[in-house]
C-alpha positions in Angstrom: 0.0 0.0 0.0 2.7 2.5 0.8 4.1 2.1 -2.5 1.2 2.4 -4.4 1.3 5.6 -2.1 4.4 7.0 -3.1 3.7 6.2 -7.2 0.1 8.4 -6.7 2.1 11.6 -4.9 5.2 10.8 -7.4 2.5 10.9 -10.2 0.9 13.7 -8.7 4.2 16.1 -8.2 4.8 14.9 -12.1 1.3 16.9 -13.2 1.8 19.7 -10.5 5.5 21.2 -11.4 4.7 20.8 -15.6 6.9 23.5 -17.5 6.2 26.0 -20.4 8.6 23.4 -22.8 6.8 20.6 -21.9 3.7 22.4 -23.7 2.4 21.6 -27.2 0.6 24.8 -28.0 0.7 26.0 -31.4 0.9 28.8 -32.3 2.5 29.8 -29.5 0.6 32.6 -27.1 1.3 36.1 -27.0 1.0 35.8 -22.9 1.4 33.1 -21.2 2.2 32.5 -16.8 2.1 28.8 -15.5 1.2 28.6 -11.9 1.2 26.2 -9.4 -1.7 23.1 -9.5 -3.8 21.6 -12.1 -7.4 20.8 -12.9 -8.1 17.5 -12.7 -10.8 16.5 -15.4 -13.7 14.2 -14.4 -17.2 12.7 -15.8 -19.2 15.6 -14.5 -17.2 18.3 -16.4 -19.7 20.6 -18.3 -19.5 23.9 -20.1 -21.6 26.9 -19.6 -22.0 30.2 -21.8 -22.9 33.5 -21.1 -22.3 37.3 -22.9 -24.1 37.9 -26.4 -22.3 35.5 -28.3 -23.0 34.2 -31.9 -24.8 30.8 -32.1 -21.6 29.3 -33.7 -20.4 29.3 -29.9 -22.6 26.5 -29.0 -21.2 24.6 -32.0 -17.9 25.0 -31.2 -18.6 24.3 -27.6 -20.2 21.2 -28.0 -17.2 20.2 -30.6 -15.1 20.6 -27.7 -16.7 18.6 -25.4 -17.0 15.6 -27.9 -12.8 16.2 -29.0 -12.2 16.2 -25.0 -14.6 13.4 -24.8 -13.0 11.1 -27.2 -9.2 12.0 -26.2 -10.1 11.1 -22.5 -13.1 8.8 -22.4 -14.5 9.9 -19.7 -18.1 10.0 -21.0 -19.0 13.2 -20.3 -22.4 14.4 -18.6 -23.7 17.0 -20.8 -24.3 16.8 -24.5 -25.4 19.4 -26.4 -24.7 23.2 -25.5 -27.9 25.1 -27.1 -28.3 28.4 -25.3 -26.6 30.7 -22.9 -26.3 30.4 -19.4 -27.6 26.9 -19.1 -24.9 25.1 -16.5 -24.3 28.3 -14.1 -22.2 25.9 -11.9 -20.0 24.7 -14.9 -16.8 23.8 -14.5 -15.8 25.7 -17.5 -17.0 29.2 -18.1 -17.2 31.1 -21.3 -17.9 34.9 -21.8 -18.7 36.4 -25.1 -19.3 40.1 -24.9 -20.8 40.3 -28.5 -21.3 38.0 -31.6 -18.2 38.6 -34.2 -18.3 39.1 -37.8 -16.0 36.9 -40.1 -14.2 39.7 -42.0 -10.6 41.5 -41.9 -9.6 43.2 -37.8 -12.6 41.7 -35.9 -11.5 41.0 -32.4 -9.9 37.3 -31.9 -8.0 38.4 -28.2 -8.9 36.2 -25.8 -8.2 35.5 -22.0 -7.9 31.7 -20.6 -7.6 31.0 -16.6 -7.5 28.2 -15.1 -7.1 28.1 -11.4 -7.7 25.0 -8.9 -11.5 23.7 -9.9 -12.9 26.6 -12.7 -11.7 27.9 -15.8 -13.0 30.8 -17.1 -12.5 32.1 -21.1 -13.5 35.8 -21.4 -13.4 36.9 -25.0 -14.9 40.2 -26.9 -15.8 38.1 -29.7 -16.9 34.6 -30.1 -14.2 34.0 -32.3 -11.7 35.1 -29.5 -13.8 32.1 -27.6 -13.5 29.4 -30.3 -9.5 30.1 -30.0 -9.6 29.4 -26.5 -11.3 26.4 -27.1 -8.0 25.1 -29.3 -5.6 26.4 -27.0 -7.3 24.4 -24.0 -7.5 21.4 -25.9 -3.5 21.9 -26.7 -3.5 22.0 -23.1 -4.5 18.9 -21.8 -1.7 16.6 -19.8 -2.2 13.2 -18.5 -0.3 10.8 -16.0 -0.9 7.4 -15.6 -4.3 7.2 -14.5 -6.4 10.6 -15.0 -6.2 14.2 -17.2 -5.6 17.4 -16.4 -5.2 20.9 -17.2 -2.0 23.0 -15.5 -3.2 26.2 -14.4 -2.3 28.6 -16.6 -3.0 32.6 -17.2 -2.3 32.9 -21.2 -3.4 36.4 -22.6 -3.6 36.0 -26.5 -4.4 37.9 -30.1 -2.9 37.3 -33.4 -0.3 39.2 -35.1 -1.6 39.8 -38.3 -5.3 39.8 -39.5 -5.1 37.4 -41.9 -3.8 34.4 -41.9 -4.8 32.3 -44.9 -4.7 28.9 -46.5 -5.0 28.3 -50.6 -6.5 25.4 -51.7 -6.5 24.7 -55.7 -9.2 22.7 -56.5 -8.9 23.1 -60.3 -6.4 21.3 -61.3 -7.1 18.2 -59.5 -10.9 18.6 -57.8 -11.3 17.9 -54.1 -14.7 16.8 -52.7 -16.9 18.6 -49.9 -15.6 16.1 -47.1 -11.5 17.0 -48.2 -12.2 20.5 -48.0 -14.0 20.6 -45.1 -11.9 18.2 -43.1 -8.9 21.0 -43.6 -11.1 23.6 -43.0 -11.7 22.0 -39.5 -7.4 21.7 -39.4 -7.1 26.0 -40.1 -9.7 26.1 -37.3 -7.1 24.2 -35.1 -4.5 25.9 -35.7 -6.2 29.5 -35.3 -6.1 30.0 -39.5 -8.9 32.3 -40.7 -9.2 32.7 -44.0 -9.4 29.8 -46.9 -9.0 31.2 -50.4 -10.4 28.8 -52.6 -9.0 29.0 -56.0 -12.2 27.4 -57.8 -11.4 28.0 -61.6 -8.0 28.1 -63.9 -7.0 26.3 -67.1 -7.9 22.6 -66.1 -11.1 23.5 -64.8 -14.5 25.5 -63.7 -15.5 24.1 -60.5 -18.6 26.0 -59.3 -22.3 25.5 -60.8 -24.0 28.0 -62.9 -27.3 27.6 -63.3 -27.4 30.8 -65.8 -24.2 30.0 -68.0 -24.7 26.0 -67.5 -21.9 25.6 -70.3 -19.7 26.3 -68.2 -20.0 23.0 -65.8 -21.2 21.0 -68.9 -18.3 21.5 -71.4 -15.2 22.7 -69.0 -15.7 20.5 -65.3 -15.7 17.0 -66.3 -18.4 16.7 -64.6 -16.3 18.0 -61.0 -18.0 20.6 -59.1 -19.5 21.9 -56.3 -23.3 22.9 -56.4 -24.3 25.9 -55.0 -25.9 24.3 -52.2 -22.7 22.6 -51.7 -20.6 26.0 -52.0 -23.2 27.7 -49.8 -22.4 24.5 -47.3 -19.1 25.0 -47.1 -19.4 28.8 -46.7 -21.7 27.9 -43.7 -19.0 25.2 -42.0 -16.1 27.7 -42.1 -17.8 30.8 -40.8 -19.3 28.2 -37.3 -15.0 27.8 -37.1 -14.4 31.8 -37.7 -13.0 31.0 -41.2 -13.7 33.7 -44.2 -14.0 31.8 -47.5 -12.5 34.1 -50.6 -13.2 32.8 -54.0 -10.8 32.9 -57.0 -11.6 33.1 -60.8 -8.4 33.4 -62.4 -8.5 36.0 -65.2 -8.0 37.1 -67.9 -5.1 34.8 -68.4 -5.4 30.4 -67.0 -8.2 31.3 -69.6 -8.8 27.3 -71.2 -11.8 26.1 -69.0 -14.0 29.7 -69.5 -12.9 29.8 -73.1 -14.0 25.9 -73.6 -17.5 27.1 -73.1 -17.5 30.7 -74.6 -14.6 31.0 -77.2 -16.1 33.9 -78.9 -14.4 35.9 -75.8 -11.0 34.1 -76.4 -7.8 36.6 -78.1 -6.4 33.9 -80.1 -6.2 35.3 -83.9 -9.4 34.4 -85.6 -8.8 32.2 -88.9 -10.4 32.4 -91.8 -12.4 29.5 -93.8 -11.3 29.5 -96.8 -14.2 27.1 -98.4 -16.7 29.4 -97.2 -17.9 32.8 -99.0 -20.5 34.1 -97.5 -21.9 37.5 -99.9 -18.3 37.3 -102.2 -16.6 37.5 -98.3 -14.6 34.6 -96.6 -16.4 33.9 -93.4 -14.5 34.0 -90.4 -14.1 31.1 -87.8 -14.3 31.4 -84.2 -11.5 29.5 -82.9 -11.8 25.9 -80.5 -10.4 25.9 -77.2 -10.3 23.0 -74.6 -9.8 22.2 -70.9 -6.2 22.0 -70.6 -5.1 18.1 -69.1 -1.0 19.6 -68.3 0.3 21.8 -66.0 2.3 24.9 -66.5 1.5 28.4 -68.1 -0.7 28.2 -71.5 -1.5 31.1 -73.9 -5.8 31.0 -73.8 -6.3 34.4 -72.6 -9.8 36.5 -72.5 -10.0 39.4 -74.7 -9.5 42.6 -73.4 -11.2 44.6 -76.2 -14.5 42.0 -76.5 -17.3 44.1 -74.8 -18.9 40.6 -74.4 -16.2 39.4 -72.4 -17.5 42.0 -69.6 -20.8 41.6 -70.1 -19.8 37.8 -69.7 -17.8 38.2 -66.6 -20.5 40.6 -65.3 -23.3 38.0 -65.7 -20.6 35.0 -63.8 -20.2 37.8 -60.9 -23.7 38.4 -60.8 -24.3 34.3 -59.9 -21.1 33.4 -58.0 -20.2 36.5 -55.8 -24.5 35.9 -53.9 -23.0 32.7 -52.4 -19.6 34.3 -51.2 -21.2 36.4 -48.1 -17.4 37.8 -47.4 -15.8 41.2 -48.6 -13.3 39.8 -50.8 -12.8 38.2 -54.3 -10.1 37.0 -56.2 -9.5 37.4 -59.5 -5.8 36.0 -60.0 -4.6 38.2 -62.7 -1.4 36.0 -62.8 0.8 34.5 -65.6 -0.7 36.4 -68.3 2.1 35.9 -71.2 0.0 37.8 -73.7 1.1 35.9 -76.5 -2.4 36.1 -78.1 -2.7 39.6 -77.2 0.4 40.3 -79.1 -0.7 38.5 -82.3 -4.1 39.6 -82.6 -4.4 43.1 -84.8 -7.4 44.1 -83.0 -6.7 44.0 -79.6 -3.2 46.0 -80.6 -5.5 48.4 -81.9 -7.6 48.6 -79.1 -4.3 49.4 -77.3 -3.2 52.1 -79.5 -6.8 53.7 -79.2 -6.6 53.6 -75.5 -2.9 54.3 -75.2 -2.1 51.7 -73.6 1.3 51.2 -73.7 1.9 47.6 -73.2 0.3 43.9 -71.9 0.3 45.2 -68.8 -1.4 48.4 -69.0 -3.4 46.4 -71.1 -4.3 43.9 -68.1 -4.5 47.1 -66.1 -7.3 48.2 -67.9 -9.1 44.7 -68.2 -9.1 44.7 -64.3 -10.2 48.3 -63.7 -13.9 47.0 -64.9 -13.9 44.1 -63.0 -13.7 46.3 -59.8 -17.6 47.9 -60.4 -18.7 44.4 -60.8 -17.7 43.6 -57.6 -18.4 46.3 -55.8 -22.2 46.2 -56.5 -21.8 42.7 -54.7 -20.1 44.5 -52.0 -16.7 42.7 -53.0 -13.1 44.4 -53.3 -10.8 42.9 -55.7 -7.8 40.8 -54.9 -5.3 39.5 -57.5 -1.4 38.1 -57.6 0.8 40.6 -57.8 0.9 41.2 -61.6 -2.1 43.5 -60.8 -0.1 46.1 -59.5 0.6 48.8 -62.0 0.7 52.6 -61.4 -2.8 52.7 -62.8 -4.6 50.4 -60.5 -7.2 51.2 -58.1 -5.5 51.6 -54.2 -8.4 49.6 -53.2 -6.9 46.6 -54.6 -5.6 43.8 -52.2 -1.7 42.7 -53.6 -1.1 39.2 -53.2 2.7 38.5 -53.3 4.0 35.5 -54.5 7.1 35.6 -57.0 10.6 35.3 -55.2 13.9 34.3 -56.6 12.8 31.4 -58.3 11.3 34.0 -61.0 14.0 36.3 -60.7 13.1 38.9 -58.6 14.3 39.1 -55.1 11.7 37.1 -52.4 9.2 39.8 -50.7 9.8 42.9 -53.2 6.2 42.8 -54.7 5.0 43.1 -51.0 7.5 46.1 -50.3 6.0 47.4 -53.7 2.8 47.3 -52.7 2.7 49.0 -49.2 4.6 51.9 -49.9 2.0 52.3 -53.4 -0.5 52.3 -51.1 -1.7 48.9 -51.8 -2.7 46.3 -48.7 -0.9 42.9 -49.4 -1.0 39.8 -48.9 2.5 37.8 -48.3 2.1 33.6 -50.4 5.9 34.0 -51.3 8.2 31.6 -48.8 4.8 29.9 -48.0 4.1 27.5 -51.1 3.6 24.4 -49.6 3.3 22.1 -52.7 6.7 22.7 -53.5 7.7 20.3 -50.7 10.5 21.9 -48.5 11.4 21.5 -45.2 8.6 23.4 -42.2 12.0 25.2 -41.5 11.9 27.2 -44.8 8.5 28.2 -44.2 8.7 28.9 -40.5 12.2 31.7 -41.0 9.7 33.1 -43.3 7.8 36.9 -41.8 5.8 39.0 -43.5 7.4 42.1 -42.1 10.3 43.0 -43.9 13.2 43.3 -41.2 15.8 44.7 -43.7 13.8 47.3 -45.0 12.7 50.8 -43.4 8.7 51.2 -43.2 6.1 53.9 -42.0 4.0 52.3 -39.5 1.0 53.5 -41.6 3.0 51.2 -44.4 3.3 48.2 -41.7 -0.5 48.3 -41.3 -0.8 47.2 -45.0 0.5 44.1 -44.7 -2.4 41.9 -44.1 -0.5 38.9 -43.1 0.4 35.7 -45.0 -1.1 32.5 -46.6 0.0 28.9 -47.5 -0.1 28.6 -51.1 -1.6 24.6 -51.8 -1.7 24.5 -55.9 -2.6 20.9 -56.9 -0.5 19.8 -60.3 0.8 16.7 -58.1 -2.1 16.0 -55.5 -5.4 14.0 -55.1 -8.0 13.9 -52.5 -5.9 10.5 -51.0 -2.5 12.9 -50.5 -3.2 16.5 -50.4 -3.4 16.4 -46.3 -0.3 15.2 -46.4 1.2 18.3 -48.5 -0.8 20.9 -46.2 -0.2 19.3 -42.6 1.6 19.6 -40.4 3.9 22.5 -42.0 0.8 24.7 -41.9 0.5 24.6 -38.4 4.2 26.3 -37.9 2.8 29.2 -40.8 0.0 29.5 -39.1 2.5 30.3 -35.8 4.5 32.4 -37.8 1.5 34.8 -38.7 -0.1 34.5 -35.0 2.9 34.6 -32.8 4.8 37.0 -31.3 7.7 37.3 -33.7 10.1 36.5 -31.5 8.8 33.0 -31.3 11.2 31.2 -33.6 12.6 28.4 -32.0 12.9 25.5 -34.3 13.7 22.9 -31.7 10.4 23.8 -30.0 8.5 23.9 -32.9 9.6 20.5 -34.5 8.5 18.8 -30.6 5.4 20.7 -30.5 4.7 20.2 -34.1 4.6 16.3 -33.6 2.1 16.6 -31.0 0.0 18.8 -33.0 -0.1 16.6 -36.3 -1.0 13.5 -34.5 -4.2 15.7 -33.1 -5.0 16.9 -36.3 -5.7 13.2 -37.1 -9.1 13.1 -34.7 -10.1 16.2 -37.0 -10.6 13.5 -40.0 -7.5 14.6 -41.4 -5.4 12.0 -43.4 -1.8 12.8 -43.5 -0.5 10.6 -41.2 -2.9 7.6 -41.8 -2.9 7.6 -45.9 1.2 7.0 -46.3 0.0 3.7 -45.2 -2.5 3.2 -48.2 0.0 4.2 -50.5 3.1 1.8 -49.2 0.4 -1.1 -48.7 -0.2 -0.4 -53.0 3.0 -0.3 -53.6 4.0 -3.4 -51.6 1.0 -5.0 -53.3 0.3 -6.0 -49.6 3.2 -7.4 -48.3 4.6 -7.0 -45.3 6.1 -3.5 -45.7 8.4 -2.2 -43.1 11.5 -1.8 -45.1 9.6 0.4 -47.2 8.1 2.6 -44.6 11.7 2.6 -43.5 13.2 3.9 -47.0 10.2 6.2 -46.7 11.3 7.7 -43.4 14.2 8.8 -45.1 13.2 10.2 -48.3 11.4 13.3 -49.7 9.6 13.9 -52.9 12.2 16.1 -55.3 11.5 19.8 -55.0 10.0 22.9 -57.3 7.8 20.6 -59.7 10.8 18.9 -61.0 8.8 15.5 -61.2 8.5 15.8 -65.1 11.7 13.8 -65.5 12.9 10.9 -68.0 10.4 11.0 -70.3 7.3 11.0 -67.7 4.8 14.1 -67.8 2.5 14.3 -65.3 -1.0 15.3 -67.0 -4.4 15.8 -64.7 -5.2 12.0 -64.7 -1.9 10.5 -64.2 -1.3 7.9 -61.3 -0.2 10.2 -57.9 -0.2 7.0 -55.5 3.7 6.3 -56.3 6.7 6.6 -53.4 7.3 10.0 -54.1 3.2 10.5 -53.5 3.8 8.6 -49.7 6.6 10.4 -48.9 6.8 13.8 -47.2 9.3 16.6 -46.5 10.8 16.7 -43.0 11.4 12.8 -43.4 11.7 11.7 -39.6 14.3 9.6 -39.4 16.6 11.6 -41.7 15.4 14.7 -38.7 16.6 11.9 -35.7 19.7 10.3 -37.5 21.0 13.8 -37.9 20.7 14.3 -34.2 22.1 11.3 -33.5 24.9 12.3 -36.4 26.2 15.6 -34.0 25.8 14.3 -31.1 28.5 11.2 -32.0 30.8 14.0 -33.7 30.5 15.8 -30.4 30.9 12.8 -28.3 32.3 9.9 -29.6 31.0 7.8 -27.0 30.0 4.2 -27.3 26.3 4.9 -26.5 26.3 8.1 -29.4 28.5 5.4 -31.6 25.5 2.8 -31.1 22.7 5.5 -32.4 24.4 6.4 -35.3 25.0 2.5 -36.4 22.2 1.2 -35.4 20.3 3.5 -38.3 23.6 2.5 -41.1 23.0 -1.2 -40.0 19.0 -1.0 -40.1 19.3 0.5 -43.5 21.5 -2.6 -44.8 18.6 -5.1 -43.7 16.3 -2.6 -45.8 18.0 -2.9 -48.6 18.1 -6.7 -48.7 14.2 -7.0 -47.6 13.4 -4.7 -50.6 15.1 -6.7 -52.8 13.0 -10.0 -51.3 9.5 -7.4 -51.5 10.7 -6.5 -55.6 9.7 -10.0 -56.3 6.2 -9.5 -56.3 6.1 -5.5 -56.1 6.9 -4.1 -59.2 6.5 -0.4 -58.0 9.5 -1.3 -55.5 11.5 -2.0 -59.1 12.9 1.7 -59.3 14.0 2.1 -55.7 16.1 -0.6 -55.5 19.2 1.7 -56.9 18.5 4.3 -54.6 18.5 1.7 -51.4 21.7 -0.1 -52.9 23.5 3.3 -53.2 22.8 3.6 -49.3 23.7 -0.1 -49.1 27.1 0.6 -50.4 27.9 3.4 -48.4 26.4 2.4 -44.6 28.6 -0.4 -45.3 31.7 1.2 -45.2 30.9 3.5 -42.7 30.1 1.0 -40.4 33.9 -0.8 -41.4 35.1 3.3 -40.5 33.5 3.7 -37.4 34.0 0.5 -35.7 37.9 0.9 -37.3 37.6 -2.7 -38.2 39.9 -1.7 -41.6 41.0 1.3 -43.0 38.7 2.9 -45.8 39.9 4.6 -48.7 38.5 7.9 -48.4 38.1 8.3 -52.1 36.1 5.6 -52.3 33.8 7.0 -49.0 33.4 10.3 -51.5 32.7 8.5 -54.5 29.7 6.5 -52.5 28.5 9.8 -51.1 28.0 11.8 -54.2 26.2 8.5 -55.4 23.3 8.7 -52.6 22.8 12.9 -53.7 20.9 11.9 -56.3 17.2 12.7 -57.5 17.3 10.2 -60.3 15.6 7.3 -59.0 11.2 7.4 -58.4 11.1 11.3 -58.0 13.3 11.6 -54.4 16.0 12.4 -52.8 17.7 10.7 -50.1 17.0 13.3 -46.8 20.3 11.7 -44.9 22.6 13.0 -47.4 24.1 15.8 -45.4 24.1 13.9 -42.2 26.0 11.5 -44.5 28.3 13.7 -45.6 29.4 14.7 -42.2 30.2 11.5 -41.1 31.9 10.9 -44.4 34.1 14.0 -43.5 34.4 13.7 -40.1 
């Protein structure tokens, strides 16, 4: 009995003395005081409301309880939180001083207690009160026989007023349940906006009941209804989130021009087997939805006063389901290739001197601004909007960096000293698979340039930028989460709050959680290796797959393969993921033997050289009957070859021609084999050089 004693207090003091590092909160408070105790959790826990809240309180209230619920199974009491005030004794308190409204600078600040027995959120908004809910779910500790909360002050309000997520759903359509699943994982991580980019050259995505040509020659039958759209609306404003639309015009033209051509710049040829009154008749010419990815020339035509009229009438139906301020209209990657070749529209220039493609574009989105504004919409577009012509009311959003050839952020330092409100994508696209780390050093406000605070007060925030060339429903989670979490720190934060240590531990947590969410980044790389192992037992390749990540920057059109819109995306590259974790822990293990050449360091680092040996010889054995294991056999001999000798090196069981260690090395620092790259190459490299 005394011992049992002893392991309940020892359990006890465990809970009681918790530190701020041992917390997986993300993003990380403004404010936040530990102090001494905890709040034990129990079956009769129960929420109460109170204030003048919005009904989506009650919502996200009772989604608590049922998250809580199913983490602890405690089988809570109460069920259903319908109305204010309806527990007075509750456990957990929640104040809303007034309902909030899902648009730009409404009050998210919130303030979360919890002292001995109560806990009390007070928030101006209910949004405020919805973030508190996250955080206090972040909060919750356990020991070996009951959860609890630490008591904890935490004063906290983002940094920036938007903080966005892009989801393309053109090129490669994603059902009602995908989107809303990750617009439940924004919610989670305190993201409130979800720009949905709904049309571009491989597809129209939306229903039109007036323009029906639109869904029935240029969706492939992929699209949301309105009631659907309307749906989704609904589910992101009960979690705080604003939905912006995007149409991408007048350039990514295919889909609209599929359906309406007559509005399409490409030179119009003439029929030479048909005179009509001693006259050749002219031809209007055929476009189609585009089945590649990249930048094509169908453009609309600037000069066509049907192409406004057009536009005017698409406004006129889509903008009524969007109830927020903002619309998209891309504006991006115009070449103006058909612009250039087409004698009319370059006499529509000269008449209007316009001076070039841009002030040409210029002009094409100064009347898309009226049609907006009747629907109570300001215009947003990519930053090849901005000209010295365009209207100040304009929202920039800056993506281009040094990739295109212009140095990262200058669009966005463009923009606020024009006068222009921005929006920072550039450091934050996603799809092109690097590390969390390269998003996470990334800040909207400039540190190396000199700004006005009235200029600091244009910069809206940020947004992850999810375009979908190389996704499906089955892996985009995996290309969004978890590295959106740490953007979503990086535009909530303090910006002090930079630690990469602390963010990888946290980060773990907080991707695991994301899972009771319905999100599927974790649990669909087993889908994918079970395909590729056609069943077999496939540890060896979930091992391989620890340590590599899909090639970076679109570079998967390689050796003769071109991914089109219906090409196979369930390959290894497809089921593996940046931030490979073993590659993260044999690094560690890596510095700490070079720091320490200890015989328990000495053992980490092997153990990983000698595990990937076996892997190599059980992927050989799985090839047999796995033909999609055929191409990474090279890769896993390459690594073979090399853990070999550096096991022979390290153990100084025979001297090992360094030349040879080299020439193994810069064999595994290839991107040759199945569209990766082996992660450990660095950590190999020191080793190697060591």
């Amino acid at each position: 009995m005394k011992y049992l004693i002893i392991f309940l207090f020892a359990s006890f003091i465990a809970s009681a003395q918790i530190k701020k590092e041992q917390l997986d909160v993300m993003p990380w408070p403004q404010n936040l005081i530990l102090t001494e105790g905890t709040f034990t959790l129990t079956k009769s826990f129960k929420v109460n409301i109170t204030g003048a809240p919005n009904s989506r309180i009650f919502n996200g209230a009772t989604n608590f309880l049922r998250r809580l619920d199913g983490r602890t199974g405690l089988f809570f009491d109460q069920g259903f939180i319908t109305n204010t005030n309806e527990v007075p004794t509750a456990q957990l308190q929640i104040n809303c001083v007034r309902s909030g409204k899902i648009e730009l600078y409404e009050d998210e600040s919130y303030l979360l207690k919890i002292v001995g027995n109560k806990i009390t959120i007070n928030a101006t908004t209910d949004l405020g009160a919805l973030h508190a809910l996250e955080t206090l779910l972040q909060l919750l500790q356990n020991n070996n026989n009951s959860y609890y909360f630490p008591n904890v002050i935490i004063s906290d309000f983002p940094r920036f007023t938007w903080r966005g997520l892009m989801m393309d759903v053109s090129r490669h359509f994603m059902p009602v349940d995908v989107v809303k699943r990750n617009i439940d994982g924004m919610a989670a991580v305190k993201m409130n906006v979800f720009h949905w980019h709904l049309v571009d050259d491989q597809g129209w995505r939306i229903e039109m009941k007036k323009h029906p040509k639109l869904i029935q020659m240029a969706s492939d039958g992929n699209y949301y209804t309105q009631e659907e759209i309307k749906s989704i609306v609904k589910y992101a404003d009960d979690r705080g989130i604003l939905v912006v639309p995007e149409i991408d015009v007048p350039g990514h033209g295919s889909a609209i021009l599929t359906a309406y051509p007559e509005i399409g710049s490409k030179v119009v040829t003439m029929n030479s087997n048909t005179i009509e009154n001693g006259k050749q008749s002219a031809q209007i010419e055929t476009y189609s939805v585009e089945r590649n990815a990249g930048i094509f020339s169908p453009t609309l035509d600037p000069s066509n006063p049907k192409t406004y009229q057009l536009l005017n009438e698409f406004f006129d139906e889509v903008c009524p389901l969007f109830p927020g301020k903002y619309f998209h209209i891309g504006g991006d990657e115009n070449e103006g290739k058909d612009w250039d070749s087409n004698p009319k529209i370059q006499e529509f220039k000269k008449k209007h001197n316009l001076a070039n493609n841009h002030e040409l574009q210029t002009y094409f989105t100064m009347q898309l601004i009226p049609m907006l504004k009747k629907h109570n919409k300001e215009l947003m577009g990519w930053e090849e909007i901005m000209t010295k012509n365009m209207s100040k009311d304009a929202i920039i959003h800056s993506w281009k960096g040094v990739n295109e050839g212009v140095p990262a952020g200058k669009s966005l330092v463009d923009a606020v000293k024009g006068g222009y409100k921005t929006v920072l994508s550039n450091g934050y696209y996603i799809d092109l698979v690097f590390g969390v780390e390269d998003h996470y050093t990334v800040d909207p406000m400039p540190s190396n340039v000199t700004l006005t605070d009235e200029e600091k007060a244009r910069i809206l925030g940020g947004e992850a930028t999810m375009w979908s060339e190389l996704v499906t429903p089955s892996t985009l989670d995996s290309r969004i989460w978890p590295r959106t979490a740490a953007i979503a720190e990086r535009l909530w934060s303090d910006k002090s709050v930079t630690d990469i240590n602390s963010l990888r531990k946290r980060l773990k947590t907080i991707s695991f959680r994301l899972e009771e969410l319905g999100l599927t980044h974790i649990k669909s790389k087993e889908a994918l290796l079970r395909n590729i192992s056609n069943n077999q037992k496939n540890v060896a390749l979930e091992d391989l797959s620890n340590i590599c990540e899909p090639i970076k920057k679109y570079s998967r059109n390689k050796g003769g393969t071109e991914y089109q819109m219906y090409s196979p995306l369930t390959l290894f590259a497809d089921a593996c993921t940046p931030d490979a974790t073993d590659a993260l822990g044999f690094d560690l293990a890596v510095i700490n033997y070079l720091n320490n050449k200890s015989v328990e360091n000495q053992i980490v680092v092997t153990n990983y050289l000698s595990k990937w040996i076996k892997m190599n010889v059980d992927l050989i054995q799985l090839s047999n009957n796995a033909p999609l294991i055929q191409p990474l056999l090279p890769l896993s001999k390459k690594l073979n070859d090399l853990s070999e000798l550096l096991l022979l090196k390290i153990d100084k069981k025979q001297n090992v021609d360094p030349s040879i260690l080299n020439d193994l090395l810069e064999k595994c620092n290839t991107k040759e084999h199945a569209d990766v790259e082996l992660a450990v190459y660095n950590s190999l490299k020191k080793l190697v050089q060591a």
